[in-house]
NUKOL-537830 format. One line per 10 residues: number of its first residue (from 0); their letters; for each residue z, y, x of C-alpha. Coordinates in Angstrom, 3 decimals. Example, Ala and Ser with C-alpha at 12.3 -4.5 7.8 and 13.67 -1.06 7.14 Angstrom:
% NUKOL-537830
0> as> 7.800/-4.500/12.300; 7.140/-1.060/13.670 $
***
This chain:
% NUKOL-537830
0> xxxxxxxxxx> -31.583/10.098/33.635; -30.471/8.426/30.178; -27.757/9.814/28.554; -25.278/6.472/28.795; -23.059/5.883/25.483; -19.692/7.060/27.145; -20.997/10.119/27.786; -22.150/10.878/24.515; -19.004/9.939/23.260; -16.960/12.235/25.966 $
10> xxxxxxxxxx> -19.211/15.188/24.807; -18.408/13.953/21.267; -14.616/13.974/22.055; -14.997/17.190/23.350; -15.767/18.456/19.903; -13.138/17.230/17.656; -10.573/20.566/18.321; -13.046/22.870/17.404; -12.694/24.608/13.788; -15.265/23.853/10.946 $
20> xxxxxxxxxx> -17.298/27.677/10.025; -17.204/27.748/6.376; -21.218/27.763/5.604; -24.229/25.329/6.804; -25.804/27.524/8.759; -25.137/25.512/12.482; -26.051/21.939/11.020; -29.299/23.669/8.874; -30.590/25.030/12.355; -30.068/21.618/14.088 $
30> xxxxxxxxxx> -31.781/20.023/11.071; -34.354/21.979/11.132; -34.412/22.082/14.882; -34.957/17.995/15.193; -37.935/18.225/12.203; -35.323/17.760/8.991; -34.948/14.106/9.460; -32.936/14.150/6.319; -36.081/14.846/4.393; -37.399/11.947/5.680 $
40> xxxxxxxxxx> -35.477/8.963/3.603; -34.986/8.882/0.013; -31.173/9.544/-0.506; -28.404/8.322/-2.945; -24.934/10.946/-2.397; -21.568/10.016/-2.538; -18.721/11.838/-2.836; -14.636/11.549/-4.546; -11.265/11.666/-3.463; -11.197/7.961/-3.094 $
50> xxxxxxxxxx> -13.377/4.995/-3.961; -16.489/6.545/-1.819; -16.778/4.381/0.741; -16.666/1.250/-1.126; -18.954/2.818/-4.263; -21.014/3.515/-0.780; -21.419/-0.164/0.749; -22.226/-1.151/-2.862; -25.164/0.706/-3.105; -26.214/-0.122/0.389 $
60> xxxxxxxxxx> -26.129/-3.736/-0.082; -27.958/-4.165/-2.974; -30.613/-1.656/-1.703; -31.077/-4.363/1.072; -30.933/-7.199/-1.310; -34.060/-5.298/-2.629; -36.214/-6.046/0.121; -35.863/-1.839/1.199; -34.635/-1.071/4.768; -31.360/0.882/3.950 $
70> xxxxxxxxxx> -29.248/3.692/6.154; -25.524/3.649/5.247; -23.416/6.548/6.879; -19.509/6.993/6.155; -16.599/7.829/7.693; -14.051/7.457/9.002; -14.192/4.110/11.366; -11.977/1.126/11.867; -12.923/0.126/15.166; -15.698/1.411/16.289 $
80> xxxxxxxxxx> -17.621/4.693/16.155; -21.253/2.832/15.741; -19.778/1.725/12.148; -20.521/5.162/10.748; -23.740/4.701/11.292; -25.731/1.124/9.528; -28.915/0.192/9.326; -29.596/-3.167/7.502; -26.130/-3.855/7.988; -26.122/-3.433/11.467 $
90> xxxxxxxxxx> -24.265/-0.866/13.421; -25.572/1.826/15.790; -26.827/0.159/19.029; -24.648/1.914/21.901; -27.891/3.198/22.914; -29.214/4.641/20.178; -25.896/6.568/19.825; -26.183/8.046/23.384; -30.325/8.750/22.708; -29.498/10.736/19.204 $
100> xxxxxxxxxx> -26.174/12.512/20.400; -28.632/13.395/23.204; -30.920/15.123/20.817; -28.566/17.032/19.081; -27.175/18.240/21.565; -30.333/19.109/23.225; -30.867/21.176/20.211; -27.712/22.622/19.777; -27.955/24.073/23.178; -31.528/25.896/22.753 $
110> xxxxxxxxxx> -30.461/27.533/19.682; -26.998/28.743/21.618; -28.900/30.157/24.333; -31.626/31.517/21.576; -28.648/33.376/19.784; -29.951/31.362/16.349; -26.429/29.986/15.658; -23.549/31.627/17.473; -21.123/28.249/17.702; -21.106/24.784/18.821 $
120> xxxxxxxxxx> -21.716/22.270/16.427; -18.461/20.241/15.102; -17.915/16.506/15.708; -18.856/15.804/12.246; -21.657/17.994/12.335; -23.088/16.416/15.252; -22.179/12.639/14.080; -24.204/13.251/10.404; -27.384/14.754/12.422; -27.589/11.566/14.728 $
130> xxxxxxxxxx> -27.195/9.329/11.730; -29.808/11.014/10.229; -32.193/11.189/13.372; -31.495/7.434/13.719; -32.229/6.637/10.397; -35.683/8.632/10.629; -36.187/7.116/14.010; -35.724/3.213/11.707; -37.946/4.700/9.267; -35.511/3.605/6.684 $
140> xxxxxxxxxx> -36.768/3.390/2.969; -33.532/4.821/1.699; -30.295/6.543/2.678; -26.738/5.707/1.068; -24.519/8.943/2.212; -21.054/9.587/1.876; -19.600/12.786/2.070; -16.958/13.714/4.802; -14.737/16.205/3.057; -15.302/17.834/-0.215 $
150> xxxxxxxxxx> -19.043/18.621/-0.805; -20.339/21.621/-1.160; -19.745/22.898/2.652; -19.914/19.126/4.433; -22.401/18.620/6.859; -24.122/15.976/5.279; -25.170/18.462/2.372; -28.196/19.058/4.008; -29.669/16.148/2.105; -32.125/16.675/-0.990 $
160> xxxxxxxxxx> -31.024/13.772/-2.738; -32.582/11.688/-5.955; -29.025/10.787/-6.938; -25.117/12.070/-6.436; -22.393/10.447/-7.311; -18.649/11.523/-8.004; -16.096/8.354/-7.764; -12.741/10.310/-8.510; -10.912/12.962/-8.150; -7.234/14.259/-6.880 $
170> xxxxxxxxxx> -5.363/16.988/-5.195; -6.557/15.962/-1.849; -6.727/18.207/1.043; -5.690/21.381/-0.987; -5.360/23.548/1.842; -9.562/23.356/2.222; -10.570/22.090/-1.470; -8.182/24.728/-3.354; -4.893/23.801/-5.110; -6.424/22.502/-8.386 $
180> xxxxxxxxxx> -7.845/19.486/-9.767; -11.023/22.380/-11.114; -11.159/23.831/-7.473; -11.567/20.167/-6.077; -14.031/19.497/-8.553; -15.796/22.664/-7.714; -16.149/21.225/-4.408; -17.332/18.309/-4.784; -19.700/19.295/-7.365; -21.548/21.346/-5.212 $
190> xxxxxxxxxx> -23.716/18.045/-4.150; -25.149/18.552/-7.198; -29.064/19.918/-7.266; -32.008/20.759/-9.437; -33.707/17.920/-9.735; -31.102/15.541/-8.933; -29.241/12.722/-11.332; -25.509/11.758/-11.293; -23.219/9.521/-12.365; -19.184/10.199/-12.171 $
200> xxxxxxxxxx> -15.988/8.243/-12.407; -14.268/10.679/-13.582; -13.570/10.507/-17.436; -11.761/13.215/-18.454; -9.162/16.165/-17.802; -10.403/19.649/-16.115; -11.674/18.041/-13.198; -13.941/16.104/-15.609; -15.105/19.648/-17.034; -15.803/21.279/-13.726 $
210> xxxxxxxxxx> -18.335/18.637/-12.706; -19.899/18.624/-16.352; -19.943/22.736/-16.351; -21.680/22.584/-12.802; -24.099/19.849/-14.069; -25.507/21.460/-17.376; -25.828/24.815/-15.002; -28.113/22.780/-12.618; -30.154/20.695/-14.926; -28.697/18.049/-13.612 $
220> xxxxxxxxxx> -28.384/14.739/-16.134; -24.693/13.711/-15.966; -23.394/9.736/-16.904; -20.071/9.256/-17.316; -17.823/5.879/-16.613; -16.582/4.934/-20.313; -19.317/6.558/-21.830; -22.744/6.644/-21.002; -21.953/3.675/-18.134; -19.321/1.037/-19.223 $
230> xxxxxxxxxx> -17.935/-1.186/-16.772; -16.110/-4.250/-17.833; -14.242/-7.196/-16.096; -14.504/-10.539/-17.562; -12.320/-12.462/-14.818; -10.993/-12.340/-11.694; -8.971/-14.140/-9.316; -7.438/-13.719/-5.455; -11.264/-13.879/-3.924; -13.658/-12.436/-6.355 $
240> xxxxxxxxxx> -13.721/-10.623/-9.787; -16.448/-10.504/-11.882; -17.794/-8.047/-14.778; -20.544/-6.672/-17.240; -21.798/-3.537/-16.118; -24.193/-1.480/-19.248; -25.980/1.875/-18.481; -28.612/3.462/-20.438; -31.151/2.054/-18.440; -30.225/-1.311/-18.051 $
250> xxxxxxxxxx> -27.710/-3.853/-18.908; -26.218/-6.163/-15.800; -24.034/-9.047/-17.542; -21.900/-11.160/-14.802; -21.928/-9.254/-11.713; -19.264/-10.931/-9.033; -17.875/-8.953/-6.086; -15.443/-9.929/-3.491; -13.419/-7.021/-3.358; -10.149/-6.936/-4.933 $
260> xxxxxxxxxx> -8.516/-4.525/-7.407; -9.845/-3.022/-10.974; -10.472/0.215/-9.534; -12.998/-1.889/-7.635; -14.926/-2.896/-10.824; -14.950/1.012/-11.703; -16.620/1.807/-8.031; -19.127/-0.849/-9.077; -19.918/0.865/-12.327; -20.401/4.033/-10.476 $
270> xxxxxxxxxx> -22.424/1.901/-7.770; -24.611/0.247/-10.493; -25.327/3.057/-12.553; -26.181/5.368/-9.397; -28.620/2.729/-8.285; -30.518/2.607/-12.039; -31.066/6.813/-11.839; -32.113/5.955/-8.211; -34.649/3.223/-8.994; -35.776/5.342/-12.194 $
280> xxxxxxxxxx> -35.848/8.962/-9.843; -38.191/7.164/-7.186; -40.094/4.397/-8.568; -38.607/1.814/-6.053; -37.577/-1.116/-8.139; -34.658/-2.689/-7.893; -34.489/-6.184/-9.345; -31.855/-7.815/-11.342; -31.080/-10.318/-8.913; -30.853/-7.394/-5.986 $
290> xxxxxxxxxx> -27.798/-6.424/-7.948; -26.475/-9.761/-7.706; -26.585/-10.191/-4.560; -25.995/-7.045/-2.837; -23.046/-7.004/-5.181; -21.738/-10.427/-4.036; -22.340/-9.682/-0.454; -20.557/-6.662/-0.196; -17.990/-6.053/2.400; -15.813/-3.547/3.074 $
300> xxxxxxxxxx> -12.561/-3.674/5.615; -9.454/-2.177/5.130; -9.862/-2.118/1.148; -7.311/-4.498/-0.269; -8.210/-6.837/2.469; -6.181/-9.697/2.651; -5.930/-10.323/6.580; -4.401/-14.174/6.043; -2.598/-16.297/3.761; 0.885/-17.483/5.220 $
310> xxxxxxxxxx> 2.410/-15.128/4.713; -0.137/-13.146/2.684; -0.920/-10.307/4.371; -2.634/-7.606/2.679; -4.583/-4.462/4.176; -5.683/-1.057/2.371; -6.411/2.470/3.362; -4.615/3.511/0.792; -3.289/7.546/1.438; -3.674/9.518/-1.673 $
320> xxxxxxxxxx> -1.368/9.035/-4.829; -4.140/7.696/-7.258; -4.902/5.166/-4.644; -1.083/4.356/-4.333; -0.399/3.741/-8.110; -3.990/1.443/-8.027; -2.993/-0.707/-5.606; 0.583/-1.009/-6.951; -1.502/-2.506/-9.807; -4.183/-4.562/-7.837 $
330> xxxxxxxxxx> -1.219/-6.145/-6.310; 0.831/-7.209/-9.347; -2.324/-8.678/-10.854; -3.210/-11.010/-7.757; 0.152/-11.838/-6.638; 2.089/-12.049/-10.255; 4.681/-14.503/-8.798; 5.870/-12.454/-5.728; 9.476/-11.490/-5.606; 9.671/-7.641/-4.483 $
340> xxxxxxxxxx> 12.884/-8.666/-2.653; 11.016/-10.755/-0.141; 7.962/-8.554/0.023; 7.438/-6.117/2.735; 5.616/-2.877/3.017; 3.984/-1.473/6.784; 3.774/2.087/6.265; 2.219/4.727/8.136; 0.862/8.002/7.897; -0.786/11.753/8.767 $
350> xxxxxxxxxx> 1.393/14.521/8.422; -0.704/16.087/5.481; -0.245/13.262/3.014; 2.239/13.324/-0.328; 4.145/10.491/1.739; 7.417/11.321/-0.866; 5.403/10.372/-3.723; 3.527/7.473/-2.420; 6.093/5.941/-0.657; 7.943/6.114/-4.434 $
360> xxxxxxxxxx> 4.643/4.693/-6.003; 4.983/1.794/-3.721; 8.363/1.508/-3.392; 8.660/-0.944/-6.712; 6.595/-3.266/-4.837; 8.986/-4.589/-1.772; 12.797/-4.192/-0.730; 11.792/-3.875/2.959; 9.741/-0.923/4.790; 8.809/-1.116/8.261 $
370> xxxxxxxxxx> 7.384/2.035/9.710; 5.375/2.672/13.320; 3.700/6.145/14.173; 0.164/6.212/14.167; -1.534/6.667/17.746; -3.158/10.388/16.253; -1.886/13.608/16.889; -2.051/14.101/13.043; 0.897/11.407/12.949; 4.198/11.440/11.001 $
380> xxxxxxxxxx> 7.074/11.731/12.832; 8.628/8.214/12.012; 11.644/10.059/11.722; 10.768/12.331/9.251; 9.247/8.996/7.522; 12.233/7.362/7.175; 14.138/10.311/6.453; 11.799/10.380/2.869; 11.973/6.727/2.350; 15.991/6.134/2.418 $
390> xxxxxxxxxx> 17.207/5.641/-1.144; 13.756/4.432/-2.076; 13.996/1.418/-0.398; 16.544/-1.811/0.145; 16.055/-2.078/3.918; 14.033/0.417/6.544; 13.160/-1.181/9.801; 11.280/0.647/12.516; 9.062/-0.392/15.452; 7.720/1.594/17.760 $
400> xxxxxxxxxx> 4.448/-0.339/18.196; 1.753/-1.764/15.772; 2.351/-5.349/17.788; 5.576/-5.480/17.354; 5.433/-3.421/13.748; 3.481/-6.367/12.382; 5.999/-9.107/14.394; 8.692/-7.590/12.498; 7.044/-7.128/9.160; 5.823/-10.693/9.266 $
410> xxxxxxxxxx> 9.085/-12.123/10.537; 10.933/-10.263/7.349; 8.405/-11.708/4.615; 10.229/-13.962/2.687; 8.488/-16.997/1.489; 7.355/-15.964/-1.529; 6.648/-12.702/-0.688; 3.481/-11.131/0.886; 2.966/-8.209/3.468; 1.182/-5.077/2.792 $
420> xxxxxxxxxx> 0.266/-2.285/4.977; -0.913/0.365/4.268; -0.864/4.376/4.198; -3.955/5.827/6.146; -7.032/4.293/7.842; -6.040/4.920/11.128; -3.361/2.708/10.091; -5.429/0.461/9.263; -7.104/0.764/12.323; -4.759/-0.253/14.371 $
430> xxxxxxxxxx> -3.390/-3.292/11.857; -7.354/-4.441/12.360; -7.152/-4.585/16.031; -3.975/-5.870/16.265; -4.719/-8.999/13.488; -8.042/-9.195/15.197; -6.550/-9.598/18.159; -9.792/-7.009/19.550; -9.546/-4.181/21.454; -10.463/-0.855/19.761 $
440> xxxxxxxxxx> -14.146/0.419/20.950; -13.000/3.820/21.038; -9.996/5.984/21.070; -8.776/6.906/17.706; -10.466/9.805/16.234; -9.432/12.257/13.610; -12.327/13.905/11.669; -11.998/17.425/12.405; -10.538/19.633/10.206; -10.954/23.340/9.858 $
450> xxxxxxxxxx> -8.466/25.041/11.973; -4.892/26.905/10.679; -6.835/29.964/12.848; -9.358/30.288/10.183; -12.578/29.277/9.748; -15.178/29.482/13.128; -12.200/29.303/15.593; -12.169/26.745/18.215; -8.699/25.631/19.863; -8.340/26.238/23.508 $
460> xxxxxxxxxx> -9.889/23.943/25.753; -6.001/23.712/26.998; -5.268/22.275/23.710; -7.758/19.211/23.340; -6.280/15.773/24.089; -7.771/14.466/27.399; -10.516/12.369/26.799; -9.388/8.992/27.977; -12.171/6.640/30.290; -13.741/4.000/27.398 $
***
């Protein structure tokens, strides 16, 4: 009997409590297992503390402008779990999900009773093989892959691929990356390969010499934004920007993208110049007006997404500092003219963010904060939110709802003043729904993370959230 897409996704909630072990041994065997459908695709490898997704859609769009079928896998989702997983720019059929979480599973379980792993694969472990076994099963040409968490332990490096990519780096998730910006780097250096190319973001500092220590060890050719690749925007307004980008392979004068925000430009530099190594690595040609397109095509939710226009209404997954402090800047570039005492700021987010520090990034930007608790059981306490934000900001309202968090927020943008919300993607998750006026596919669902236990330890099966009916 077919396995039917809720059930795959029951077994996959099922998964999410269990702790990370800190090798690849468990997604190598399944790999191997299922005939090493990463080796199957031509790969480009993207990882960073922020700026990877987007740097990630790039590439996959103008890899489809190019005529090539293209796989796109990244994480986390919006709405739906079948956005992780792209082909041509088209999600995961339900049931192609449920046939590929079948195999895995299948596999999983052989090797268990076989005694050749001795745990259950994670929920992240399991959701990178099917993407890979569904992008082997849609023969795709090439594979645009972002990384989880970190690098050199995620699941999805398992992939030998032509080209890796580094957008930016930050003290992100110190507990698992280490404490420094050279033990982060470490990290997510360890994408890197003989054989490979790579292009960073990164331009200078220790994290900067990390990635260039780990690169000359390797062999591995290393382009840097500002040096070997230069980005540069020539205009831009509240729809589009557009910019020059130069590498040593090629020179792309007036590029255009719809995304908003300078940092965007840079992802696109990082996007442009990972796509010449990966032309030049493979042989598949990628021409000029590919880049054009794919670049003006791209689109990516949740990323300085303006949601509508009266009042303006703003959306980005903003969670980290760096990310903070560049959209303080995106937004005081697009909307020059707003008045910070009738702007309003919808915050939310997970209980292992800097919230002190970005809250005081943002806080320049609006008078008013509204804050909801996220639907997660990662969630700040609103309490302990609002606790942090008093004496940052003019007026704190709370709601205990998105609904009625946006009602509010809306109702207390003055008018001329814009709303922003932001804070985590599962924030942003809900905000989508909500402005969407959809209903979410799926339950929210937090990647897993290794456990406090230590590595290899699952929680109790007392202590998983019950998997609601979908």
């Amino acid at each position: 009997m077919a396995v039917r897409y809720e059930e795959a996704l029951r077994y996959l909630w099922g998964l999410r409590r269990l702790g990370a072990k800190s090798d690849l041994t468990v997604i190598q065997a399944i790999l191997k297992d299922l005939g090493d459908p990463q080796r199957t695709f031509r790969s480009i490898h993207i990882t960073g503390s922020k700026g990877k997704g987007s740097t990630a859609e790039m590439c996959a769009s103008v890899l489809k402008a190019a005529g090539y079928r293209t796989g796109l896998y990244t994480s986390p989702h919006l709405l739906s779990y079948r956005e992780r997983t792209v082909v041509d720019g088209k999600k995961i059929p339900k049931e192609k999900v449920a046939e590929c979480v079948q195999s895995v599973r299948e596999s999983a379980d052989r090797l268990l009773a076989a005694g050749k792993v001795d745990r259950e694969p994670t929920f992240f472990e399991v959701t990178t093989a099917m993407a890979f076994t569904h992008f082997q099963r849609e023969k795709v040409d090439a594979g645009v892959v972002e990384v989880g968490l970190g690098g050199r332990l995620d699941a999805t490096n398992t992939l030998d691929s032509s080209v890796c990519a580094v957008t930016t780096l930050e003290l992100e998730h110190t507990e698992i990356l280490g404490p420094t910006l050279t033990h982060i780097a470490r990290e997510k250096s360890g994408i890197f390969h003989k054989g490979a190319r790579a292009v960073t973001g990164v331009t200078s500092g220790e994290g900067y010499e990390e990635l260039a220590r780990n690169a000359f060890r390797l062999g591995v050719p290393l382009w840097r934004l500002g040096k070997e690749v230069q980005a540069d925007r020539t205009s831009f307004d509240r729809t589009s920007q557009t910019f020059d980008v130069h590498t040593p392979l090629h020179s792309h004068p007036g590029l255009k993208l719809p995304l908003l925000g300078s940092f965007q430009v840079d992802n696109a530099g990082v996007a442009v110049a990972a796509l010449d190594l990966f032309s030049e690595a493979t042989g598949l040609k990628i021409p000029e007006k590919a880049y054009r397109q794919g670049l003006a095509a791209t689109v990516w939710p949740g990323r300085l997404e303006r949601l509508s226009n009266r009042p303006p209404f703003y959306a980005d997954a903003a969670h980290t500092v760096m990310s903070a402090q560049a959209l303080a800047g995106a937004l005081e570039e697009i909307e020059p003219e707003a008045s910070p005492q009738e702007n309003v700021l919808l915050f939310s987010c997970l209980k292992d963010k800097r919230m002190e520090e970005i809250l005081a990034t943002l806080s320049g930007l609006a008078a008013t904060l509204v804050l909801t608790e996220l639907k997660n059981d990662r969630a700040m306490p609103v309490k302990e939110m609002e606790r942090v934000a008093k004496g940052l900001f003019q007026r704190i309202l709370v709601a205990p709802q998105m609904s009625q968090a946006i009602s509010l927020a809306r109702s207390a943008t003055g008018p001329h003043g814009y709303l922003l919300a932001t804070g985590s993607t599962y924030l942003i998750s809900e905000v989508e729904a909500v402005a969407q006026g959809v209903t979410v596919e799926e339950p929210g669902l937090s990647d897993p993370l290794p456990s406090p236990r230590g590595p290899g330890v699952a929680s109790s099966s007392k202590r998983r959230r019950a998997i609601p009916q979908v």
